[in-house]
Backbone as CSV, one residue per row, in Angstrom:
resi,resn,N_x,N_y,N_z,CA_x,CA_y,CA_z,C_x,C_y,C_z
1,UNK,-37.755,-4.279,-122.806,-36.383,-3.778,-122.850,-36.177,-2.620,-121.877
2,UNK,-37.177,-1.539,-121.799,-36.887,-0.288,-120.880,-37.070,-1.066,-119.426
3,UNK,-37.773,-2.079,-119.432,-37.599,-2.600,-117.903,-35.970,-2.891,-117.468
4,UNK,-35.529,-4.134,-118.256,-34.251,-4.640,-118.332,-33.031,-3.498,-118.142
5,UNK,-32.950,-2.094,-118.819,-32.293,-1.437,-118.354,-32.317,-0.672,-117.021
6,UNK,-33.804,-0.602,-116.745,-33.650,-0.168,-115.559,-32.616,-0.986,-114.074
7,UNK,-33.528,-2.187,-114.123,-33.007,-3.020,-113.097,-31.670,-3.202,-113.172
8,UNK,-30.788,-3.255,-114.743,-28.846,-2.767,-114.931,-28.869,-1.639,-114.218
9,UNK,-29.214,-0.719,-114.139,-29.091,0.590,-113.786,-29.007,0.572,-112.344
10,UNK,-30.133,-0.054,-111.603,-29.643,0.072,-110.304,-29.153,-1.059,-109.325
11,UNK,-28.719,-2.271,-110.414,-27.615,-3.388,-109.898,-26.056,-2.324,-109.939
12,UNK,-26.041,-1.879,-110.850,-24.570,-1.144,-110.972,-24.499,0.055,-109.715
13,UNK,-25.584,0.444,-109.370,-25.793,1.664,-108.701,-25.257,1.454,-107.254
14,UNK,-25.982,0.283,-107.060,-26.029,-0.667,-105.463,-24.889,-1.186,-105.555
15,UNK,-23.768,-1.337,-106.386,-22.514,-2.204,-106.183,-22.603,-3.444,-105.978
16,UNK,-23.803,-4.059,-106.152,-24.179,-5.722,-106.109,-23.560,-6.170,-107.025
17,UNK,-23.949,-5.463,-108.523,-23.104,-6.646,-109.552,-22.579,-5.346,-110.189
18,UNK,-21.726,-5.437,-111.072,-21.005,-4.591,-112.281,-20.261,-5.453,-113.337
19,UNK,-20.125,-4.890,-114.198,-19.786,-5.472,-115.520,-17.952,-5.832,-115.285
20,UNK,-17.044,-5.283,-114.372,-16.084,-5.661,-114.325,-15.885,-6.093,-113.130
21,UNK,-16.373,-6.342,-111.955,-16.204,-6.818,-110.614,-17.565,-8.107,-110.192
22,UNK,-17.392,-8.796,-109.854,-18.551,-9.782,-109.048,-19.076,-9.639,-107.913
23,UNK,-20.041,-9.738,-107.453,-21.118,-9.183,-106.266,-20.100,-10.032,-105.223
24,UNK,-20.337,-8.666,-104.277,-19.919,-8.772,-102.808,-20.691,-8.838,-101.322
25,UNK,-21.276,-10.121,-101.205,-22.219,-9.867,-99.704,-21.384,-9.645,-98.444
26,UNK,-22.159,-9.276,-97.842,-21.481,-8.475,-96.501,-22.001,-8.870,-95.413
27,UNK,-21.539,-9.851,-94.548,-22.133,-10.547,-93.487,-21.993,-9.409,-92.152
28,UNK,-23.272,-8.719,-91.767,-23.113,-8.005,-90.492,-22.745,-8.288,-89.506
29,UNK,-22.663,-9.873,-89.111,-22.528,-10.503,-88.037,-20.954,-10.897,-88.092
30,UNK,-19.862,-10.465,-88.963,-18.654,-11.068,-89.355,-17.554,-10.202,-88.566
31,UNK,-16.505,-10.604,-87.772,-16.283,-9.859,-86.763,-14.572,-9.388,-87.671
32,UNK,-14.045,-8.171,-87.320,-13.295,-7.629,-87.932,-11.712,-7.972,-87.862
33,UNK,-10.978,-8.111,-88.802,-10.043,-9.152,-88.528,-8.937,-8.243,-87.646
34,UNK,-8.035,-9.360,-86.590,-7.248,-8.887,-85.290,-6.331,-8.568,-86.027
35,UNK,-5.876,-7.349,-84.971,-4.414,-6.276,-85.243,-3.434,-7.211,-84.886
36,UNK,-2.574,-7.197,-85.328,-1.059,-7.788,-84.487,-0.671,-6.890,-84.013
37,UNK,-0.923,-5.721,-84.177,0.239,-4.765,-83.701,-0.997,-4.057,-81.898
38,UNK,-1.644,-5.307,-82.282,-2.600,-4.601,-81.283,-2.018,-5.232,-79.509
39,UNK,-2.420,-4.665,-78.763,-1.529,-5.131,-77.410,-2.832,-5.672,-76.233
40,UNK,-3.893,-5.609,-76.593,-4.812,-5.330,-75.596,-5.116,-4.530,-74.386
41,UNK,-6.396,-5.085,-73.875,-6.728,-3.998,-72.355,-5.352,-4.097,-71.832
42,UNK,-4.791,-3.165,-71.009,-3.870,-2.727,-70.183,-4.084,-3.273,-69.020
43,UNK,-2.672,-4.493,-67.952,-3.431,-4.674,-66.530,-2.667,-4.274,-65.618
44,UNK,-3.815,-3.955,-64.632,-2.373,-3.545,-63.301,-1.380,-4.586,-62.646
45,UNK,-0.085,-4.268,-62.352,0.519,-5.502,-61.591,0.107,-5.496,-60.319
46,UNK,0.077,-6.572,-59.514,-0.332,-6.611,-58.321,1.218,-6.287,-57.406
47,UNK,0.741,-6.337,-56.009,1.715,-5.383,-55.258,2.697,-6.496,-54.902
48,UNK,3.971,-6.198,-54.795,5.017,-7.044,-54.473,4.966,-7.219,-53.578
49,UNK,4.808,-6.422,-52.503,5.202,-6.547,-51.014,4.277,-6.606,-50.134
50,UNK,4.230,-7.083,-49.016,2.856,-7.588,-48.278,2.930,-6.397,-47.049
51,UNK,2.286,-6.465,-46.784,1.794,-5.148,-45.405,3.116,-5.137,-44.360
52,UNK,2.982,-7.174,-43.852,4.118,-7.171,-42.613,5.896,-6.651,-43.112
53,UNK,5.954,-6.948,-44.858,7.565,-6.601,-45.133,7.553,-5.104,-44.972
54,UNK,6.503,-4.428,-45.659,6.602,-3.223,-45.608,6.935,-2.733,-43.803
55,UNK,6.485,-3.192,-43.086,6.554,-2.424,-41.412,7.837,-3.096,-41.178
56,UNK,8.378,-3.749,-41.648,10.098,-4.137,-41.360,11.150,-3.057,-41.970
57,UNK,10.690,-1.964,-42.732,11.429,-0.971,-43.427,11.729,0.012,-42.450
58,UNK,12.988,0.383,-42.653,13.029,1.849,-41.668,12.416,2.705,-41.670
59,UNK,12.076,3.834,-40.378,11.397,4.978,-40.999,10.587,5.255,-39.064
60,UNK,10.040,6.120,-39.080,9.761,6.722,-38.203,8.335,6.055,-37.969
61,UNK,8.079,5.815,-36.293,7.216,5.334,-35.764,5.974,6.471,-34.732
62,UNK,4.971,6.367,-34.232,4.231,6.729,-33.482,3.282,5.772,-33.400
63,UNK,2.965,5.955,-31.768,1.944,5.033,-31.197,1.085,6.207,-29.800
64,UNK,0.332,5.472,-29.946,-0.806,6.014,-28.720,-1.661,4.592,-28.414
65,UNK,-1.436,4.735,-27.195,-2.500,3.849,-26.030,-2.753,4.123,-25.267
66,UNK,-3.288,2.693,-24.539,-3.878,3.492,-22.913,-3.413,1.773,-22.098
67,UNK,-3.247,1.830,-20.657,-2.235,0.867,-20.190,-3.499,0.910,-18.335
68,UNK,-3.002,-0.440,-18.263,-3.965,-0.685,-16.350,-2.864,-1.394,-15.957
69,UNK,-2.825,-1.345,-14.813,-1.829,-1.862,-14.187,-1.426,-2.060,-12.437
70,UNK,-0.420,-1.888,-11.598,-0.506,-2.109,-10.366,0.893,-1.502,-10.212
71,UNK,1.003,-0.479,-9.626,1.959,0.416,-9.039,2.428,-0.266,-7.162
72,UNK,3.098,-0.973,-7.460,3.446,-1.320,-5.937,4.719,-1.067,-4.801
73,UNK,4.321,-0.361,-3.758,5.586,0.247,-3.130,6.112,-0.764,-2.025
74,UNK,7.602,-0.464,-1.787,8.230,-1.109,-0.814,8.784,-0.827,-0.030
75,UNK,9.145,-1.731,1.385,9.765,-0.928,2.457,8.674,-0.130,2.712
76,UNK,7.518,-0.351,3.050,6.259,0.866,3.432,5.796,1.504,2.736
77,UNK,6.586,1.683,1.384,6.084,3.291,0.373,4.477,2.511,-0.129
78,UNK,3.674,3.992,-0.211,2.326,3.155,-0.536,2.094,2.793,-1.839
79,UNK,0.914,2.193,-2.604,1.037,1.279,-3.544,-0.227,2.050,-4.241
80,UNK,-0.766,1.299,-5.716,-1.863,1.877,-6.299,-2.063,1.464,-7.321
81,UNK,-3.570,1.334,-7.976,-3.746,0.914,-9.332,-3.425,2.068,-10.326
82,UNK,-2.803,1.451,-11.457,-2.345,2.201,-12.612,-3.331,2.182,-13.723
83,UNK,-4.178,3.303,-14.180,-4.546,3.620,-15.461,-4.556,4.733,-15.939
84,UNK,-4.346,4.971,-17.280,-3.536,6.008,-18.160,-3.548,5.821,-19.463
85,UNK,-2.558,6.654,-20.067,-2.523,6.847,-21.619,-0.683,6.829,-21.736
86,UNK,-0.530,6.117,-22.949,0.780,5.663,-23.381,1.472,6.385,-24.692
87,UNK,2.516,7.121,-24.772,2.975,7.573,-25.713,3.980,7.299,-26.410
88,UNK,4.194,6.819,-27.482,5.197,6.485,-27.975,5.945,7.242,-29.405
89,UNK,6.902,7.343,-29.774,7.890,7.882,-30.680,8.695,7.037,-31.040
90,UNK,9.705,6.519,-32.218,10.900,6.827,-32.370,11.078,6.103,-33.938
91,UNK,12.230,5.355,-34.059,12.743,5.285,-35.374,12.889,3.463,-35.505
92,UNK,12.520,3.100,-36.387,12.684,1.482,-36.495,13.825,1.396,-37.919
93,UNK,14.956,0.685,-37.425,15.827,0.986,-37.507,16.449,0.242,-38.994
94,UNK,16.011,-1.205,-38.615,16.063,-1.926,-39.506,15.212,-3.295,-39.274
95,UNK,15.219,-4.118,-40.003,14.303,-5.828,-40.056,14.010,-6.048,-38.085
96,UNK,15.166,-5.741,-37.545,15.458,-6.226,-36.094,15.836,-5.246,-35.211
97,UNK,15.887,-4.419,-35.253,15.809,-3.334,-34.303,15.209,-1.960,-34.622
98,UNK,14.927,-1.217,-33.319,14.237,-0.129,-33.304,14.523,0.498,-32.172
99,UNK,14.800,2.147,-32.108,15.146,2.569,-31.251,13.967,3.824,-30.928
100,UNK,13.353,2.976,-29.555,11.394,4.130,-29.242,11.993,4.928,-28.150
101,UNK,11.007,5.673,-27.997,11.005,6.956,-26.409,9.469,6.275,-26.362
102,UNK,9.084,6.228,-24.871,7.785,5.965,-24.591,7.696,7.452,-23.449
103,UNK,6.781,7.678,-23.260,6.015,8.218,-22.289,4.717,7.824,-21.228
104,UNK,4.496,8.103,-20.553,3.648,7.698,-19.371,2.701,8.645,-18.468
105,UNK,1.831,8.822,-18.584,0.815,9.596,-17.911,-0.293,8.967,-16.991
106,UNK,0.137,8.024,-15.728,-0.986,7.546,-15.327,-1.704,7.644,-14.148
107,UNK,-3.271,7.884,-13.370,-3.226,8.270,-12.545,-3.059,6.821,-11.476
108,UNK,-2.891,6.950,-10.047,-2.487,6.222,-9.076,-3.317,6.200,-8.292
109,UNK,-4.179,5.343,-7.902,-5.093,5.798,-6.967,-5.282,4.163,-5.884
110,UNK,-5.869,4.342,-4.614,-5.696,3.412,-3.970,-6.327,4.163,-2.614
111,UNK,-7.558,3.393,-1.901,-7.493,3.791,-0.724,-6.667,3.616,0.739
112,UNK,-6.196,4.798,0.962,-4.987,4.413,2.046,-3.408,4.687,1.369
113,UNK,-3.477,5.022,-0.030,-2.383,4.059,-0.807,-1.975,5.451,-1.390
114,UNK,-1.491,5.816,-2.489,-1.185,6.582,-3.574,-2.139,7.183,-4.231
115,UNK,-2.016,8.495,-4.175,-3.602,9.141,-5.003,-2.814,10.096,-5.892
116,UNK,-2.427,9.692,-6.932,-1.900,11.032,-7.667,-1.663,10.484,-9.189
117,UNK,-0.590,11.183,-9.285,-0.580,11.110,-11.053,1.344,10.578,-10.376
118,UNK,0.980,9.248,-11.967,2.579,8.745,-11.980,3.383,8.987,-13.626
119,UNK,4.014,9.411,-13.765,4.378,9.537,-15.177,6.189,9.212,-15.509
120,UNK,6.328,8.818,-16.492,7.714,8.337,-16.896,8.226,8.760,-18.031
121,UNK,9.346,8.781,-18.701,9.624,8.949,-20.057,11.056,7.495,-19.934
122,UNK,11.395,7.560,-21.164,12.072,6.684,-21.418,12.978,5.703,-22.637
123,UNK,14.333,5.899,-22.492,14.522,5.592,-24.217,14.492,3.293,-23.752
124,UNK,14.066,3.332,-25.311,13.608,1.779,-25.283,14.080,1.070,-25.939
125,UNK,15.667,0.625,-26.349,16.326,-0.272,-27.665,15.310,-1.606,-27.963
126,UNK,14.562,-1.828,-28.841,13.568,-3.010,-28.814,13.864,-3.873,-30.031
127,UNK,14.407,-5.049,-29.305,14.840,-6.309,-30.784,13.218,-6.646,-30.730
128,UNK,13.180,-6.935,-32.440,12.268,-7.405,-33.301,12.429,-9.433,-32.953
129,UNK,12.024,-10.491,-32.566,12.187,-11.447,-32.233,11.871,-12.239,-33.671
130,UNK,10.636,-12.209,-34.163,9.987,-12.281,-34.757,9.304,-10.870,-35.366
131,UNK,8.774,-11.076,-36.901,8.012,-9.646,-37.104,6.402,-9.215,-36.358
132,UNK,6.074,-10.573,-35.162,5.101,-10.018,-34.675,5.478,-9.795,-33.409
133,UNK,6.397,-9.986,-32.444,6.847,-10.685,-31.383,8.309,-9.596,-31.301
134,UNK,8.227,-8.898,-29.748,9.121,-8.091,-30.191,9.227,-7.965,-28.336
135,UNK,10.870,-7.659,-27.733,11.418,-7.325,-26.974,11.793,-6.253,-26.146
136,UNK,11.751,-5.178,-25.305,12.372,-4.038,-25.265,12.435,-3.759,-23.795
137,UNK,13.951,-2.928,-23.485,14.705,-2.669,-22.234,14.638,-1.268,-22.084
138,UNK,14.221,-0.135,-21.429,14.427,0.890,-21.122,14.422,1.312,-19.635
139,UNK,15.273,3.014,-19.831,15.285,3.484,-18.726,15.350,4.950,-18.720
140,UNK,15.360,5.691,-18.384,14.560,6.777,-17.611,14.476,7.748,-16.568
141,UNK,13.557,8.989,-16.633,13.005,9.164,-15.157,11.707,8.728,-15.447
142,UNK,11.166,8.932,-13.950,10.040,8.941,-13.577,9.580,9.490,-12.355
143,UNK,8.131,9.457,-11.820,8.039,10.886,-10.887,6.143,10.250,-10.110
144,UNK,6.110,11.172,-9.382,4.975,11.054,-8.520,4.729,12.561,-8.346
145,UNK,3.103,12.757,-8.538,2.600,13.999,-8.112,1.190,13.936,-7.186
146,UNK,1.526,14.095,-6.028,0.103,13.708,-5.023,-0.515,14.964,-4.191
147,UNK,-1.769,14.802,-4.240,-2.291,15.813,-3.517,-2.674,15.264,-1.910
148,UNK,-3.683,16.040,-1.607,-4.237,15.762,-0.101,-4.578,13.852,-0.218
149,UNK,-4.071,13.366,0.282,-3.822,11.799,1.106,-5.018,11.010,1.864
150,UNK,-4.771,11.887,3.089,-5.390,11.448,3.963,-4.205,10.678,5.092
151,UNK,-3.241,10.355,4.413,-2.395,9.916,5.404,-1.554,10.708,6.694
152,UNK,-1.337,9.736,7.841,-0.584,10.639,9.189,0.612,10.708,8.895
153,UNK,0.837,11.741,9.334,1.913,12.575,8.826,2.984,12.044,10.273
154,UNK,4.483,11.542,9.542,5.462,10.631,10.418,6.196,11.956,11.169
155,UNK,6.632,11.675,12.473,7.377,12.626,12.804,9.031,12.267,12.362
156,UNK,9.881,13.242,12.290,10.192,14.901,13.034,8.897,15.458,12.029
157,UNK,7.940,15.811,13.051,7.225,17.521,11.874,8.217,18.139,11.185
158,UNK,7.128,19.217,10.562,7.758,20.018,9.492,8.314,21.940,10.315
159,UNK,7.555,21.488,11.253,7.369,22.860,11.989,8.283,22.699,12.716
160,UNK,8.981,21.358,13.601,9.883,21.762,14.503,11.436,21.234,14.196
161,UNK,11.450,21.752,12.503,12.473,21.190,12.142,13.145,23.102,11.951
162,UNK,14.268,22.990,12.308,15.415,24.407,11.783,16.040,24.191,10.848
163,UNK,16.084,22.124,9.881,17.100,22.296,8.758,16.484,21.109,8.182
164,UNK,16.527,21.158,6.714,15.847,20.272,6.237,16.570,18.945,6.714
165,UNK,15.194,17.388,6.352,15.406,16.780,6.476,15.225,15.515,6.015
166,UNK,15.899,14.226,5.832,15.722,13.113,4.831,15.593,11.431,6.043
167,UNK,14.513,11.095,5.894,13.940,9.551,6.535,14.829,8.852,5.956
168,UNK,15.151,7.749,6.891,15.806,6.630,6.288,15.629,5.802,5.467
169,UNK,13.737,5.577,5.834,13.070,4.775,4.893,11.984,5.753,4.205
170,UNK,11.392,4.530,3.993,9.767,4.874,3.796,8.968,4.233,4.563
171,UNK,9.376,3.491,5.302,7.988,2.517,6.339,6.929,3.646,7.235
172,UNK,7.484,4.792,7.063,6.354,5.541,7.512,6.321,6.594,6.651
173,UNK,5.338,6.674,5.438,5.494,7.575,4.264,5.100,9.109,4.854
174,UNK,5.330,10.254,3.761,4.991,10.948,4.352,3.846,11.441,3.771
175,UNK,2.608,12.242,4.009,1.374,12.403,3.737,1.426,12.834,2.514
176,UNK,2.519,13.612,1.023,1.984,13.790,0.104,3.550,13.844,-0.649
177,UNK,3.555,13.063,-1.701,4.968,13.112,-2.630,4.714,13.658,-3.643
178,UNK,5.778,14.464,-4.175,5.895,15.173,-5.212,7.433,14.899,-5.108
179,UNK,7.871,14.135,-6.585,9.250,14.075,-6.856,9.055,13.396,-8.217
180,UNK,10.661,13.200,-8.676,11.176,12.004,-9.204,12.650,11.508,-9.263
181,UNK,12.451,10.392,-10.258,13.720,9.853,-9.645,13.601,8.810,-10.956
182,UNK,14.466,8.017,-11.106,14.894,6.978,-11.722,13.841,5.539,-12.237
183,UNK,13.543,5.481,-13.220,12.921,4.535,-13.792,13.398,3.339,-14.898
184,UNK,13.097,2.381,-14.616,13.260,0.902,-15.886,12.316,0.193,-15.883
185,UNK,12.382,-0.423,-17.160,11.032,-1.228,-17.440,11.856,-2.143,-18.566
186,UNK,10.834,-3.463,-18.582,11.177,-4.726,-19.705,9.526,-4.578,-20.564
187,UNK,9.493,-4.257,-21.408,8.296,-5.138,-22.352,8.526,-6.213,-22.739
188,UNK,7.486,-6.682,-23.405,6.985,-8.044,-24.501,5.960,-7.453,-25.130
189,UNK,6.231,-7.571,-26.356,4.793,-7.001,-27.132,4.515,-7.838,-28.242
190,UNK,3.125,-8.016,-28.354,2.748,-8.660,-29.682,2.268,-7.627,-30.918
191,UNK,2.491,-7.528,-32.215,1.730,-6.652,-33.135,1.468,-7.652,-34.196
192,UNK,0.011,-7.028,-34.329,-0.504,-7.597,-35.530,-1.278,-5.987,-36.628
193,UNK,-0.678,-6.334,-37.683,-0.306,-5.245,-39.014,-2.300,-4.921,-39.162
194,UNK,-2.460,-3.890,-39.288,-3.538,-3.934,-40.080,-4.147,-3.388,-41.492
195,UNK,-2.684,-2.586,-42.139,-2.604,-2.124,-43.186,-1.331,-1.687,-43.164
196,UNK,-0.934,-0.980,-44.580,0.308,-0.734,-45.061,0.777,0.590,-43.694
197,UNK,-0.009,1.269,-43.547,0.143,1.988,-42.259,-0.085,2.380,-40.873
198,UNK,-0.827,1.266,-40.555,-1.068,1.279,-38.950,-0.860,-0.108,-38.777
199,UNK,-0.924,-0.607,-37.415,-0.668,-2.239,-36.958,-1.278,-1.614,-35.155
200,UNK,-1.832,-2.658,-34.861,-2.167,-2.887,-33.480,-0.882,-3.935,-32.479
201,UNK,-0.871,-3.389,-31.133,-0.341,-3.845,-30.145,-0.667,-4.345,-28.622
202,UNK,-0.268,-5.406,-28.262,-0.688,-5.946,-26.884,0.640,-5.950,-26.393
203,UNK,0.709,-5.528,-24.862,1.992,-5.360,-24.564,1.930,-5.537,-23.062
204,UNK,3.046,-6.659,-22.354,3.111,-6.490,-21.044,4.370,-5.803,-20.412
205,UNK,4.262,-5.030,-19.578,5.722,-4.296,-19.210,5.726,-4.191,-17.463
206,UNK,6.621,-4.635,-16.956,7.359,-4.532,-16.050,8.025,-3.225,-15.594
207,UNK,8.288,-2.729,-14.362,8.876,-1.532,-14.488,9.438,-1.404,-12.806
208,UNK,10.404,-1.078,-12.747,11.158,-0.410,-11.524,10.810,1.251,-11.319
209,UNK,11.025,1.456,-10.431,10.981,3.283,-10.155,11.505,3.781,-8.456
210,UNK,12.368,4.720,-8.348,12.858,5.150,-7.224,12.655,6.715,-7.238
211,UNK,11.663,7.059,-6.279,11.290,8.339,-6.183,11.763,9.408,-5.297
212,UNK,12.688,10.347,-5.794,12.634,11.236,-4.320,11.430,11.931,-4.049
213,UNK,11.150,11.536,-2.997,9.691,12.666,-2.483,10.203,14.158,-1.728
214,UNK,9.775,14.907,-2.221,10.047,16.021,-1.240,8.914,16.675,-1.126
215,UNK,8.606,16.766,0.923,7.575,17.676,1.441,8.319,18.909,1.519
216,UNK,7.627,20.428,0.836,8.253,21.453,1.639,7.470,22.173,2.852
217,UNK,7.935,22.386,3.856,7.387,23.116,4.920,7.072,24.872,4.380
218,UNK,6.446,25.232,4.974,6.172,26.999,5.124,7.516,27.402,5.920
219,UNK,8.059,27.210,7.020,8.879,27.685,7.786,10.735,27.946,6.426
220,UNK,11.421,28.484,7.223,12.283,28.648,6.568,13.771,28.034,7.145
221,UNK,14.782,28.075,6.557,15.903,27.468,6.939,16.443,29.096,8.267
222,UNK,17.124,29.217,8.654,17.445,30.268,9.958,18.606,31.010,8.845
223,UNK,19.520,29.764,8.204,20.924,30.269,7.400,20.395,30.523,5.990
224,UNK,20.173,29.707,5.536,20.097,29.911,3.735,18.225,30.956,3.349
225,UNK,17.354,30.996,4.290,16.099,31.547,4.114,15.652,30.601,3.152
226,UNK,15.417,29.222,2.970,15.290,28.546,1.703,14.316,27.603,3.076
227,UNK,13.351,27.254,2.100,11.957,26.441,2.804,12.854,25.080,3.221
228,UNK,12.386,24.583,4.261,12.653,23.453,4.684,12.076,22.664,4.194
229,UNK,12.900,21.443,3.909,12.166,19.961,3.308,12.256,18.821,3.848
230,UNK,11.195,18.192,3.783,12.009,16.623,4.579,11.777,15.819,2.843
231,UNK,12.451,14.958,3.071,12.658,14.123,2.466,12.941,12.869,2.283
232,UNK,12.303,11.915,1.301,11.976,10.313,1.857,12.063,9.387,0.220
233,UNK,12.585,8.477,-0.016,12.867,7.324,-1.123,12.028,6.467,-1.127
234,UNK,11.356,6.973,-1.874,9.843,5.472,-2.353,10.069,4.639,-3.620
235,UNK,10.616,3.270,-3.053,10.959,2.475,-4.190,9.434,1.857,-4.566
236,UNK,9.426,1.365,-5.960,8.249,0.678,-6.438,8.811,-0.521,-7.768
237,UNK,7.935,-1.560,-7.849,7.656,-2.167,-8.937,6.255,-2.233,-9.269
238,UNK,6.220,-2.516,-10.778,4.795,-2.698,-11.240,4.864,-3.692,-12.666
239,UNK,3.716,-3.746,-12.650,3.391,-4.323,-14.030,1.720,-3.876,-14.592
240,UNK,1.919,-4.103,-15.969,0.560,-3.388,-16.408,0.896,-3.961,-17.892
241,UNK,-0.507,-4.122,-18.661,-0.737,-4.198,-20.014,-1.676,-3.056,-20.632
242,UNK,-0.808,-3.118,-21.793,-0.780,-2.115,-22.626,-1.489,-2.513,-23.768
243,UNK,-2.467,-1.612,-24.600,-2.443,-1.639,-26.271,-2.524,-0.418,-26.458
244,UNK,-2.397,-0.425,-27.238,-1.681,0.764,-28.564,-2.011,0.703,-30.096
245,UNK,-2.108,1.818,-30.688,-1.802,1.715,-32.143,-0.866,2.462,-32.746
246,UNK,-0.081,1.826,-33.339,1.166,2.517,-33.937,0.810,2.728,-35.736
247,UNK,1.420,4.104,-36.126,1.705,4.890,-37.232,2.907,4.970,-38.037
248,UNK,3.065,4.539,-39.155,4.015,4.766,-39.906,3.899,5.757,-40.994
């Protein structure tokens, strides 16, 4: 009998059995029943908009490149290979247009030919054709800065002139230009996006340019005391390709 109560004693104790409830096993492996009010893991939405819609949005542009090319003069003016660095600015406007400023820093070099630095600026209205494929017309100045040549120097001299003076042409250039004058150019450019904020560019551009050159002499004018100049119109065309990377 003192056994029998014991083993009551600690069935009731353990909550296995009791005199008013029936034993309860408890499967460890039994998984806990689902919330309704439960919502699960949290997910991110993925992005609506793809890289190329996003660069169709307005908003402010920058680009930097570097451009080779062929600077070629006419009517005699001398000629030269173009390489340099390309600057660009401006505002893209909407889906199909954009309104850039480019800049131009390139040197000119050529034996016999053009040895200097050529540089331009320029506003550029550019239709969007396509969102990779894109158009643009600008115009400008532009300018020539040349040092020692090597070239013969055309007469009237500089010394036996009393008032400045301007060549008809250029078929006989004169040994060193420093001017500017009037510039246009056509692009074609291709871009391909490479994230939500940069995109790469290939670009061919065309370009006109009319330079005033002015040599000044040491001697002086007799009336005004103002240096004598001669002076001469070096027309050019060129073409050159460009890449770039542009910033949004």
């Amino acid at each position: 009998m003192a056994v029998l109560k014991r083993v009551a004693v600690c069935l009731l104790a353990t909550g296995v059995a009791s005199a008013d409830s029936p034993a309860v096993i408890v499967d460890p492996a039994a998984k806990p029943a689902a919330n309704p009010d439960d919502e699960g893991t949290p997910k991110l939405s993925l992005a609506t908009e793809s890289d190329r819609a996003a660069w169709k949005e307005a908003g402010f542009r920058l680009a930097l490149g570097i451009n080779y090319g062929r600077f070629e003069g006419l009517g005699g003016a001398p000629s030269g290979h173009i390489i340099g660095g390309v600057f660009r600015a401006g505002l893209r406007l909407d889906a199909d247009w954009a309104l850039m400023s480019s800049f131009q820093y390139s040197r000119v070099k050529q034996g016999g030919g053009l040895s200097g630095l050529r540089f331009s600026g320029t506003i550029d209205p550019t239709w969007f054709i396509t969102p990779e494929l894109s158009v643009a017309i600008g115009v400008g100045f532009g300018g020539i800065v040349e040092g020692r040549t090597g070239r013969a120097d055309p007469a009237p001299f500089a010394s036996g002139l009393s008032d400045s003076y301007t060549f008809p042409d250029a078929s006989h250039p004169i040994p060193s230009c420093s001017g500017v004058g009037v510039t246009a150019l056509a692009r074609v450019e291709y871009s391909y996006v490479l994230g939500p904020r940069a995109a790469t560019e290939i670009a061919f551009e065309m370009m006109g340019q009319e330079t005033a050159c002015i040599d000044r002499a040491a001697n002086l004018n007799d009336d005004t005391a103002q240096p004598i100049e001669r002076r001469q119109y070096w027309p050019h065309i060129g073409g050159e390709l460009t890449w770039s990377i542009t910033w949004r």
